[in-house]
C-alpha positions in Angstrom: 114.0 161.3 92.7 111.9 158.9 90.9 111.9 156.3 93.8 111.3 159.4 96.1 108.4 160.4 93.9 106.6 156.9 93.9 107.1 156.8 97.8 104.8 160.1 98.1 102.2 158.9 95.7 101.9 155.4 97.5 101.5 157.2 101.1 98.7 159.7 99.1 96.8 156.5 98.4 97.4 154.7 101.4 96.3 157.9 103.3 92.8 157.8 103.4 92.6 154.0 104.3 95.1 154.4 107.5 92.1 157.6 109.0 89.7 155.1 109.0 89.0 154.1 112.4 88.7 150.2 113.3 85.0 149.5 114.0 84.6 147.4 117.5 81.8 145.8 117.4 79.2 146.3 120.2 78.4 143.6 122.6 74.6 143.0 122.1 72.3 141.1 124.1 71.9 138.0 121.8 75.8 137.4 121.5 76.4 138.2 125.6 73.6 134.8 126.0 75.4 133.1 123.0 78.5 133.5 125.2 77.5 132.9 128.3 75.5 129.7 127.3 79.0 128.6 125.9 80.8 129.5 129.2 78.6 127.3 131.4 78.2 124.5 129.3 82.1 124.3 129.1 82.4 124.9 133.4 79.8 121.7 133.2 81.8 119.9 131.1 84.6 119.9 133.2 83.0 119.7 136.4 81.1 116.2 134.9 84.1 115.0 134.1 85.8 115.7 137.8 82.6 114.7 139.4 82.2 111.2 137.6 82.1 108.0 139.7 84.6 105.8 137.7 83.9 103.2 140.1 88.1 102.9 140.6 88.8 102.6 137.1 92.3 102.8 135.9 91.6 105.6 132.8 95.8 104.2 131.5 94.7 100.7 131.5 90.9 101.6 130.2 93.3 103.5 126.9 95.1 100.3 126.5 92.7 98.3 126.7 90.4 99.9 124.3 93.7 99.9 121.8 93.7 96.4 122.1 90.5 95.6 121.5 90.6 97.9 118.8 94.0 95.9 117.1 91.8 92.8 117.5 89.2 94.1 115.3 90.6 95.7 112.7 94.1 94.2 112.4 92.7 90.1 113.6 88.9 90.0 111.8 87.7 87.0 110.7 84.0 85.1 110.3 83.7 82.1 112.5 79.8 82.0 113.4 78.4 82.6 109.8 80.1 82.4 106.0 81.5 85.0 104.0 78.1 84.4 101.0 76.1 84.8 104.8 77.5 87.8 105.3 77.3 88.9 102.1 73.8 88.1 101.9 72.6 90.0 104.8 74.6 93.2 103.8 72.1 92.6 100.5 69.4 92.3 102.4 70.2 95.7 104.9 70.6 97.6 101.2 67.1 96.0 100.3 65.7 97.6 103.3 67.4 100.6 102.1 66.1 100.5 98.8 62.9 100.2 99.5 62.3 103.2 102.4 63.7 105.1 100.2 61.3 104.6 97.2 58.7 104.4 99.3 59.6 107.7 100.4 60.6 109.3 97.4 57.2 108.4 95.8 54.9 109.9 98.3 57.2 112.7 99.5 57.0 113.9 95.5 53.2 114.3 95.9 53.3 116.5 99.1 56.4 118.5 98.3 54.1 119.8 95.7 51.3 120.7 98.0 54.4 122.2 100.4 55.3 124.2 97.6 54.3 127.9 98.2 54.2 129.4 94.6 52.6 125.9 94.0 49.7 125.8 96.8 48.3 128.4 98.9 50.4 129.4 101.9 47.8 127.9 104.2 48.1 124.1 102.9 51.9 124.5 102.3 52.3 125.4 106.7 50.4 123.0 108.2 52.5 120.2 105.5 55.9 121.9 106.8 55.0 121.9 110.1 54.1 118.6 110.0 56.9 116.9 108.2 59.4 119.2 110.8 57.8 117.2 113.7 58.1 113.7 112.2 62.0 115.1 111.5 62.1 116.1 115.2 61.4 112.7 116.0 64.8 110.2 115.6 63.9 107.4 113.3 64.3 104.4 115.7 61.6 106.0 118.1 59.2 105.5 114.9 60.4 102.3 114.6 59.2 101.4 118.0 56.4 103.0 117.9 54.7 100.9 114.7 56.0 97.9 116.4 53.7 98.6 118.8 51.3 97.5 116.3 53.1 95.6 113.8 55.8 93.2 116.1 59.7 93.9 115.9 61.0 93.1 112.5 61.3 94.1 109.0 57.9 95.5 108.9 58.5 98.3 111.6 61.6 98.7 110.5 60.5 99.9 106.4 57.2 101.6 108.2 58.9 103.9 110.2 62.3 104.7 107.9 59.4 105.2 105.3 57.8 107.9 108.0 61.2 109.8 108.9 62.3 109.6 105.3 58.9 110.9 103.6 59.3 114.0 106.3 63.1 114.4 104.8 62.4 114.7 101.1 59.5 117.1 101.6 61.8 119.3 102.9 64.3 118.8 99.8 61.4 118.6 97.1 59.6 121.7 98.2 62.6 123.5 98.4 63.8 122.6 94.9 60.3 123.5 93.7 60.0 126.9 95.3 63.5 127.4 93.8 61.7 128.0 90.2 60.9 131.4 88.6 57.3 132.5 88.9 57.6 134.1 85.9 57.1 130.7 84.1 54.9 129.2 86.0 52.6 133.0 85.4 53.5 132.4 81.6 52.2 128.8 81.4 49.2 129.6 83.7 48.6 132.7 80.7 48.7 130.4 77.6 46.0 128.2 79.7 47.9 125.2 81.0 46.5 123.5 83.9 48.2 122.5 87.3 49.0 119.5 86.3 50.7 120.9 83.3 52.8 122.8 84.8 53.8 120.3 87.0 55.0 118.0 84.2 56.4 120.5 82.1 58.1 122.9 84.5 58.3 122.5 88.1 59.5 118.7 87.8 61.7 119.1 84.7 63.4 121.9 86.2 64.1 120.3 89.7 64.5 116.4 89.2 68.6 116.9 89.0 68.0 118.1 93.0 65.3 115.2 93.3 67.5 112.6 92.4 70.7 114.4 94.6 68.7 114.5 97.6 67.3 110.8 96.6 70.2 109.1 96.6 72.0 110.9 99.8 68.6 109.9 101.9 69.4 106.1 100.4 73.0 106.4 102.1 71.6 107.6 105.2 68.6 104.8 104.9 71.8 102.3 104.6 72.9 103.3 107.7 69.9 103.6 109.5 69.2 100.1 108.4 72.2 98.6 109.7 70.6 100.4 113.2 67.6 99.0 112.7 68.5 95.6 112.2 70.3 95.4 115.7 67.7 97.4 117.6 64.3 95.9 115.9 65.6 92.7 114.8 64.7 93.7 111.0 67.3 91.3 110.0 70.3 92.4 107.7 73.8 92.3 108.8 73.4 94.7 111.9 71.4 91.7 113.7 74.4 89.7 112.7 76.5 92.5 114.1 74.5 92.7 117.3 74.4 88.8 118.1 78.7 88.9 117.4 78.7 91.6 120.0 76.2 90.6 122.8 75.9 87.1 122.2 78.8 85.0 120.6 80.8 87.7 122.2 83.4 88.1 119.3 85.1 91.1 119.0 87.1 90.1 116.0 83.5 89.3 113.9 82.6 93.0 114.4 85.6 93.7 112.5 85.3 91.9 109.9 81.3 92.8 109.6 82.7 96.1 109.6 84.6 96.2 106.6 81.7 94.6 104.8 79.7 97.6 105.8 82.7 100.0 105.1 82.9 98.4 101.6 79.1 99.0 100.7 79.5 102.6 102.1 82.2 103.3 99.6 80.4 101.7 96.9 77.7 103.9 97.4 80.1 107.1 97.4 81.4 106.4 94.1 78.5 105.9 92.6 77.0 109.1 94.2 80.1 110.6 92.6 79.8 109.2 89.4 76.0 110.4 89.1 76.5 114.0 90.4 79.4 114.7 88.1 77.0 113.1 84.9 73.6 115.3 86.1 76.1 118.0 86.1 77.3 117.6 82.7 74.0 117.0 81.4 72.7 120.3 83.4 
């Protein structure tokens, strides 16, 4: 009787949910384009694929070949055109380049994620800065690159110049954010007791934000490695992706990319644990 009793009370509870009806949502217009831009793009797709002059080429011997050049790289690397303190030395040089776009960067993207700031500027001034910084973002770094070595020659000069521009236009984005993160309520009680802008700058806004500054900081660093590495085969700013580029196109030796590879996979995981180890101490300080 007791089991019986339980049963009932279980189906009295479960009654109400079980006459809801399921809700199907309605096809709108926005989601019918969403899924008939994904339709066509996918009928493309495979129709490029179908339609592709291969020029005869054998796609089984293309996978085996690209398996064995592959096992030659990563299994068979070794440094026969430069030394080991060489290549060392250039992977230095490629984080120097890092280094300094990113303080470069860091400095004067500070100074106009302020002005981008709206509880910190005037809506106005804080647009036409956003705007701005979105079209240098637009832009990929290596056209930037190109387009100051228009004035300044390929090298390492273009190359810091224009990481400097893409990189400035990054940390506005992350700066101004971070500031319009804090609570108008202090900044209204600081401008009350008669502190001046720069006041509150230095006592609130940057206080309160520099565990994001320094977050954001160091992830544009790792991406300023990488783009570095880019840079240094494409603009001949020197570092160990020039190195890379002459083993590839002009000693021709696939076995060097592998080993300048692992130099660069090295540095990368460097810089992960050390971006670990200074997110988990800003968190234990926050």
């Amino acid at each position: 009787m007791e089991a019986k009793e339980q049963l009932n009370s279980a189906k009295q509870l479960l009654k109400p949910h079980l006459k809801k009806q399921i809700k199907i949502k309605k096809l709108t217009k926005s989601t019918w384009v969403i899924r008939s831009t994904l339709v066509i793009l996918a009928f493309l797709t495979v129709y490029a694929f179908f339609s592709f002059d291969y020029k005869e080429l054998d796609i089984g011997e293309a996978i085996l070949g690209t398996f064995a050049n592959l096992k030659a790289m990563f299994l068979e690397p070794h440094l026969k055109h430069f030394t080991f303190t060489h290549a060392l030395y250039q992977v230095f040089v490629t984080l120097g380049l890092a280094f300094l776009t990113t303080l470069f960067g860091a400095i004067i993207a500070v100074f106009l994620g302020l002005l981008a700031a709206e509880n910190l500027t005037n809506k106005r001034i804080s647009s036409v800065i956003k705007g701005l910084v979105a079209f240098i973002r637009a832009v990929p770094t290596v056209l930037w690159v190109l387009i100051f070595a228009v004035a300044a020659g390929l090298g390492s000069v273009a190359a810091v110049i224009g990481m400097t521009f893409h990189s400035v236009s990054y940390l506005v984005k992350a700066y101004s954010e971070s500031f319009e993160e804090l609570d108008k309520g202090v900044i209204e009680a600081l401008q009350a007791s008669g502190a001046n802008w720069w006041q509150i700058i230095f006592q609130a806004v940057i206080p309160s934000s520099v565990t994001y500054m320094i977050s954001w900081t160091f992830l544009r660093f790792e991406i300023n490695f990488a783009v570095a590495i880019a840079m240094g085969a494409a603009a001949g700013a020197g570092g160990i992706g020039f190195d890379m580029f002459m083993a590839s196109n002009f000693y021709l030796d696939i076995r060097e990319i592998g080993a300048i590879t692992y130099f660069i996979l090295a540095i990368a995981i460097l810089l992960e644990v050390v971006a670990i180890r200074i997110k988990r101490k800003l968190k234990l300080n926050g």
